[in-house]
C-alpha positions in Angstrom: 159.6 -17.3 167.0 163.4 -16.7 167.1 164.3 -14.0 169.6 167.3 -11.7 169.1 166.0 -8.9 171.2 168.0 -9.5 174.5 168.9 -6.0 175.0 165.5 -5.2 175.8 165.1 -8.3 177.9 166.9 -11.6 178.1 164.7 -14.7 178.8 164.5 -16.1 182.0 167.7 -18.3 182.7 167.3 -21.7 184.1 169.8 -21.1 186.9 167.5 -18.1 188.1 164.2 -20.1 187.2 165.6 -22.7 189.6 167.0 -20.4 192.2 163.6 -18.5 192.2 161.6 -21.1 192.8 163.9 -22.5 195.7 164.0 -19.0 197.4 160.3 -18.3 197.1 160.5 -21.9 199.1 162.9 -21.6 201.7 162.3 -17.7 202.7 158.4 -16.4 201.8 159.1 -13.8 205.1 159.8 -10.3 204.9 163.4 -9.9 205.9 162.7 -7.3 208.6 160.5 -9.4 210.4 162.3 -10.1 214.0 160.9 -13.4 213.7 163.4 -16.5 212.7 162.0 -16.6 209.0 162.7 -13.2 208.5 166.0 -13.6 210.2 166.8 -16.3 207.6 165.3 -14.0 204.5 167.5 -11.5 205.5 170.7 -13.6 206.1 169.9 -14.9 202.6 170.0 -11.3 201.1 173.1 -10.6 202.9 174.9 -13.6 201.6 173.7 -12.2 197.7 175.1 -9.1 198.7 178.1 -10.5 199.2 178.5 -12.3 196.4 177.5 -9.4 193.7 179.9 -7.2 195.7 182.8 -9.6 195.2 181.9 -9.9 191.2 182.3 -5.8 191.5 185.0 -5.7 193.6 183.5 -3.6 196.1 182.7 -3.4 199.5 178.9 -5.6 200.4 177.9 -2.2 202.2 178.0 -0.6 199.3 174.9 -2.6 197.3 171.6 -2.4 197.5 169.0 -4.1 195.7 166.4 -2.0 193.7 163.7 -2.8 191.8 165.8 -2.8 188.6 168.3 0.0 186.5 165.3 3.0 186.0 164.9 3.0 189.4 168.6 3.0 190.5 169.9 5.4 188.2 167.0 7.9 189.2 168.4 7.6 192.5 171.4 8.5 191.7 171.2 10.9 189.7 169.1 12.9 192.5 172.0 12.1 194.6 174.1 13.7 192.6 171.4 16.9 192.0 171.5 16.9 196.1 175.2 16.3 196.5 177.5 17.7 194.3 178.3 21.3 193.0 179.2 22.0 189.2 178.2 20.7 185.9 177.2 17.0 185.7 178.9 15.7 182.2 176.9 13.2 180.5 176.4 12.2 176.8 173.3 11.6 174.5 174.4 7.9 174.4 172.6 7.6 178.1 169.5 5.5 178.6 166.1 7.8 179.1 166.4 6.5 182.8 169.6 8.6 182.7 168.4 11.0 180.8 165.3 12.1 181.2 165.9 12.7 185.2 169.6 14.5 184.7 167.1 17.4 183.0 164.6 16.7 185.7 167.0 17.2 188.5 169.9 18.9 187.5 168.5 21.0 184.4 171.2 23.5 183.1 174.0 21.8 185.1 174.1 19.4 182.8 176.8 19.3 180.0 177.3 17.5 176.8 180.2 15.4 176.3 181.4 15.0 172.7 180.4 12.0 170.7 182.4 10.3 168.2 180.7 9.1 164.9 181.6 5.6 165.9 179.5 6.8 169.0 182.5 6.8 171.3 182.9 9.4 174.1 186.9 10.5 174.1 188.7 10.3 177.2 191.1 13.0 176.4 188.5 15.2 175.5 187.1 14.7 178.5 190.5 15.0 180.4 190.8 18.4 178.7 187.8 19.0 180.3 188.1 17.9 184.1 191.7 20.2 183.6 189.6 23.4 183.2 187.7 22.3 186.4 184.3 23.1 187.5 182.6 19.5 187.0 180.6 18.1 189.9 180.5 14.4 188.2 180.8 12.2 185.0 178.3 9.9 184.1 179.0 7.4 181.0 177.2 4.3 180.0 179.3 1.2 179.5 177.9 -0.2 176.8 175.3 1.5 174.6 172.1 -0.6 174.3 170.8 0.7 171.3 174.2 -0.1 169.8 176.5 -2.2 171.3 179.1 -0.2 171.2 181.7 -0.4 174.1 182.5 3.4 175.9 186.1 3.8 177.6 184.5 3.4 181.1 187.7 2.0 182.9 189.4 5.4 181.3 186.8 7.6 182.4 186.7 6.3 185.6 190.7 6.8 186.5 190.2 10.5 185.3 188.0 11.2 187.4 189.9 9.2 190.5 192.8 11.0 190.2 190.5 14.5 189.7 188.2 13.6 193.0 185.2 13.9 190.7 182.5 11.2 191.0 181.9 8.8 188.5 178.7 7.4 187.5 178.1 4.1 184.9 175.1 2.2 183.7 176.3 -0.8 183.4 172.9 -2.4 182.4 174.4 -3.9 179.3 177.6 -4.6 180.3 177.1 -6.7 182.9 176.2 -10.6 181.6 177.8 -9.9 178.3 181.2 -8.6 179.9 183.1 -9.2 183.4 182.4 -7.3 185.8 185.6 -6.8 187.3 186.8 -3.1 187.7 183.1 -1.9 188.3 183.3 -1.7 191.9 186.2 1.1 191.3 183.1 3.3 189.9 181.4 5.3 192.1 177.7 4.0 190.9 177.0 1.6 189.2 173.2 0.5 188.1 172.5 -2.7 187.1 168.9 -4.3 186.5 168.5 -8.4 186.3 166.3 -8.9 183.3 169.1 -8.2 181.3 171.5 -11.3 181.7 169.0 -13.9 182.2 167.5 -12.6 185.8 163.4 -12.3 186.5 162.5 -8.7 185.9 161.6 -5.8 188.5 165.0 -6.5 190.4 168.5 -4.8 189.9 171.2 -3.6 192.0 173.1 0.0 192.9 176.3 0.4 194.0 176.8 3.8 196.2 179.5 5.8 198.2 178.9 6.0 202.0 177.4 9.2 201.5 174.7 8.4 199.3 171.6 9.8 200.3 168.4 8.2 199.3 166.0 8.3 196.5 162.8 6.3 198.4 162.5 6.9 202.0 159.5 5.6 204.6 161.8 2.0 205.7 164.6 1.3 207.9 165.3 -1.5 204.6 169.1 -1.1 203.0 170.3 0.2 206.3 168.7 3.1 205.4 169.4 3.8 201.9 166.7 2.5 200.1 162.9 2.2 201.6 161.0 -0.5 200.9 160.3 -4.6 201.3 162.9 -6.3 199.1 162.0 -9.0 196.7 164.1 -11.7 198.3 163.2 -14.4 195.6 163.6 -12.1 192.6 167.7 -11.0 194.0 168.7 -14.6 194.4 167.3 -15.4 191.1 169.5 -12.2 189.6 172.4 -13.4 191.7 172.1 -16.9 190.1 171.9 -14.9 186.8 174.8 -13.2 187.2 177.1 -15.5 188.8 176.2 -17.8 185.6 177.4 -15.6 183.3 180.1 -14.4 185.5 181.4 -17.9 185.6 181.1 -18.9 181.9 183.3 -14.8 181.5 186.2 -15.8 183.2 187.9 -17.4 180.1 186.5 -15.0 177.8 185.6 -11.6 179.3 185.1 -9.9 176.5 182.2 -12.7 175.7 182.5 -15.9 174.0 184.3 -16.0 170.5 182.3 -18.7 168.4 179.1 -15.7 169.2 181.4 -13.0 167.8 182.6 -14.8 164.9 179.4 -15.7 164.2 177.8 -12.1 164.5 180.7 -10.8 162.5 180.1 -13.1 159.5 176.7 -12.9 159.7 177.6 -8.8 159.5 179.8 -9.1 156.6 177.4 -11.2 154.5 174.2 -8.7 154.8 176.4 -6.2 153.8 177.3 -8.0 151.0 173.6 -9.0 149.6 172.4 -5.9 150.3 173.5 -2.4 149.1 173.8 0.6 151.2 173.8 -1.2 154.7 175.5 0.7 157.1 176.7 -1.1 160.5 176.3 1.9 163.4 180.3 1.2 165.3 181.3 -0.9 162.4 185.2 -0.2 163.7 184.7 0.1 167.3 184.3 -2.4 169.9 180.8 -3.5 170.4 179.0 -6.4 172.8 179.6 -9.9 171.2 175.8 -9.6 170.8 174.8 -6.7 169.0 174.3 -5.5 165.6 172.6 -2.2 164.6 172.1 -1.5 161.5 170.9 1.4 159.2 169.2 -0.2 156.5 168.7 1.5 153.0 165.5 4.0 152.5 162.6 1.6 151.3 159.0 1.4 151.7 157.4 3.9 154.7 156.9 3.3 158.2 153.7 1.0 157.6 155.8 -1.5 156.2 159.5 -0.8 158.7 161.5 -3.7 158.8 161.0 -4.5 162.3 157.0 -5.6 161.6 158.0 -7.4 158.1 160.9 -9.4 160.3 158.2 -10.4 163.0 155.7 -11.4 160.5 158.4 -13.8 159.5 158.7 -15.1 162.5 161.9 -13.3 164.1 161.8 -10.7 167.2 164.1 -7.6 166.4 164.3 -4.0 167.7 164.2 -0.8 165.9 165.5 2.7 167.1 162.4 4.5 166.3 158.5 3.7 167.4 157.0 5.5 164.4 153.7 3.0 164.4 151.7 6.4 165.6 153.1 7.8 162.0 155.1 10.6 163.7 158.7 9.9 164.0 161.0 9.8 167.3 164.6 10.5 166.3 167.1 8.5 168.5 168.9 10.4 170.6 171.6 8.0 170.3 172.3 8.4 166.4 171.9 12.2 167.1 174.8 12.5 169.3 176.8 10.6 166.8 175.8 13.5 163.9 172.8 11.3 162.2 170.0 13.0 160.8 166.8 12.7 162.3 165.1 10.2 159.7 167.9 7.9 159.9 166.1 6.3 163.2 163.6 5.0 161.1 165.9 2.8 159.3 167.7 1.4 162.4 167.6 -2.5 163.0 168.9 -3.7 166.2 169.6 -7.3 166.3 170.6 -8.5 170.0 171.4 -12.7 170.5 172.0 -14.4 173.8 174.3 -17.2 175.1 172.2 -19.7 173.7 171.3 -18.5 170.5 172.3 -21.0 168.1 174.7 -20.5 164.8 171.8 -22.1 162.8 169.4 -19.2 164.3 171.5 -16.3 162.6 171.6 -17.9 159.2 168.0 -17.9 159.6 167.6 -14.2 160.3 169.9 -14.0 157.2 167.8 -15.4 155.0 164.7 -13.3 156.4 166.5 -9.9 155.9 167.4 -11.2 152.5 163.7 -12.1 151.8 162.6 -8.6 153.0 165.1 -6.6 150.9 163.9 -8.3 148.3 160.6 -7.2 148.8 161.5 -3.8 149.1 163.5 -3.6 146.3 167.0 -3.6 147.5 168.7 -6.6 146.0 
């Protein structure tokens, strides 16, 4: 099986396999246990701490670990329900674990920001905005996972500096594909390890001083997040992350010979097959990532995403429609798609180590399925 679905999850690095395995070794204490194991646990996760805030460039105080990015951007989002006065701005472009609690907690405080049809929030429109006042916070992804496509973040986040207006980023995507330099400057940031090559179930949260907490019932976090921490799991994320840290700093926008790969590999589906239509085709998008709308053909019995497996290659699609009802994105919605186009949506997501070879191969198994359905 070929696997280009590392949006959803990214296998299991062998820096964090290795870095696992040590920790669950060296510290199998809980890290507030008074004893001299736990002591060592916990100068272990402080060390991590240190190191992830230094990627950031933030303050250590200001991370705490978390069972990955649902859980992290629930919390702050209630922070923010608990905290802050006017309307929380916030696009469709957000994850459900954005979304989903911003109506749960905040309900009509919430506010649509504008979406491009290259699915780009504008900074000046939302500039315009924080002018006419009345905004408690602004809260924008910083790189779409359905799409790839790359939101003004850095922007966005000055604006609402120089406004004194929190800012709140998911950088779930980002982070592994992109350096994380500049992130610390937010005033959250959510980050889960499963997507860059960490062991899932653990992610991280950056926080102002005044955060207030989403679990409560331990003295864990100093206070700001209840709850034993998975010591092993953090230093295999850490070991993640400073991998693909590392291998960033001569590229930080991600590696070329992926890009140019993905973008050839782009340019010749279009070709063979008709009426393909690359979702950001002009915008800037992870090295990774290519969604595509593919033309109508065949129902949702026969979607490309189950033809693709059967051939042996693990893609995403924007819609779940085995059940026979269909689940627009909210995604392509907020960039002015009709409802049925989520049905047709093809996300294709590689890693560091997919190989050149692997994305001719997917080539030729798109090729092979639009030939069945009729399109070439």
């Amino acid at each position: 099986m070929q696997y280009f679905d590392h949006n959803a999850t990214y296998p299991l690095s062998a820096a964090a396999r290795k870095a696992w395995l040590d920790a669950a070794e060296r510290f199998p204490a809980n890290p507030s246990s008074p004893h001299r194991w736990g002591a060592r646990a916990d100068q272990a996760l402080t060390e991590a701490r240190d190191r992830v805030a230094a990627w950031l460039g933030c303050p250590a105080q200001s991370v705490i670990w978390t069972s990955g990015a649902t859980e992290a951007n629930n919390a702050w989002v209630a922070h923010l329900a608990g905290r802050t006065r006017g309307a929380v701005l916030l696009s469709g472009l957000e994850h459900p674990s954005v979304r989903v609690p911003s109506v749960q907690w905040l309900g009509d405080r919430c506010e649509s920001l504008p979406v491009s049809r290259e699915g780009v929030v504008s900074p000046e429109q939302v500039a315009r905005r924080l002018q006419h006042g009345g905004v408690g916070a602004v809260v924008l992804m910083a790189a779409n996972n359905e799409t790839g496509i790359i939101q003004p973040w850095q922007q966005i986040r000055d604006l609402c500096r120089e406004s004194g207006v929190p800012f709140a980023c998911d950088a779930s995507q980002w982070i592994g594909k992109r350096h994380a330099i500049g992130l610390g400057g937010c005033d959250f940031v959510a980050a889960c390890g499963h997507k860059f090559g960490g062991p899932g179930g653990v992610g991280f949260l950056k926080v102002p001083e005044s955060f207030q907490p989403l679990l409560w019932g331990g003295p864990q976090e100093e206070g700001r997040r209840a709850g034993t921490e998975n010591v092993a799991g953090i230093l295999a994320m850490v070991a993640a992350l400073e991998e693909r840290q590392r291998s960033l700093l001569a590229e930080p926008e991600g590696p070329f010979a992926h890009r140019s790969v993905r973008d050839s590999w782009v340019e010749r589906l279009e070709s063979a097959i008709p009426g393909v239509e690359i979702l950001g085709r002009n915008a800037p998008r992870l090295w990774n990532t290519v969604s595509a709308l593919m033309p109508p053909a065949a129902d949702c019995r026969r979607r490309w995403v189950v033809r693709l497996d059967r051939l042996g290659f693990a893609v995403s699609t924007g819609s779940a429609c085995s059940s026979g009802q269909e689940v627009p994105s909210p995604v392509l919605a907020s960039m002015g798609y009709p409802p049925n186009a989520s049905d047709r949506m093809i996300r294709v997501s590689s890693g560091w180590e997919t190989p050149p070879e692997a994305w001719e191969d997917l080539l030729q198994a798109f090729l092979q399925v639009g030939t069945e359905f009729g399109l070439r």
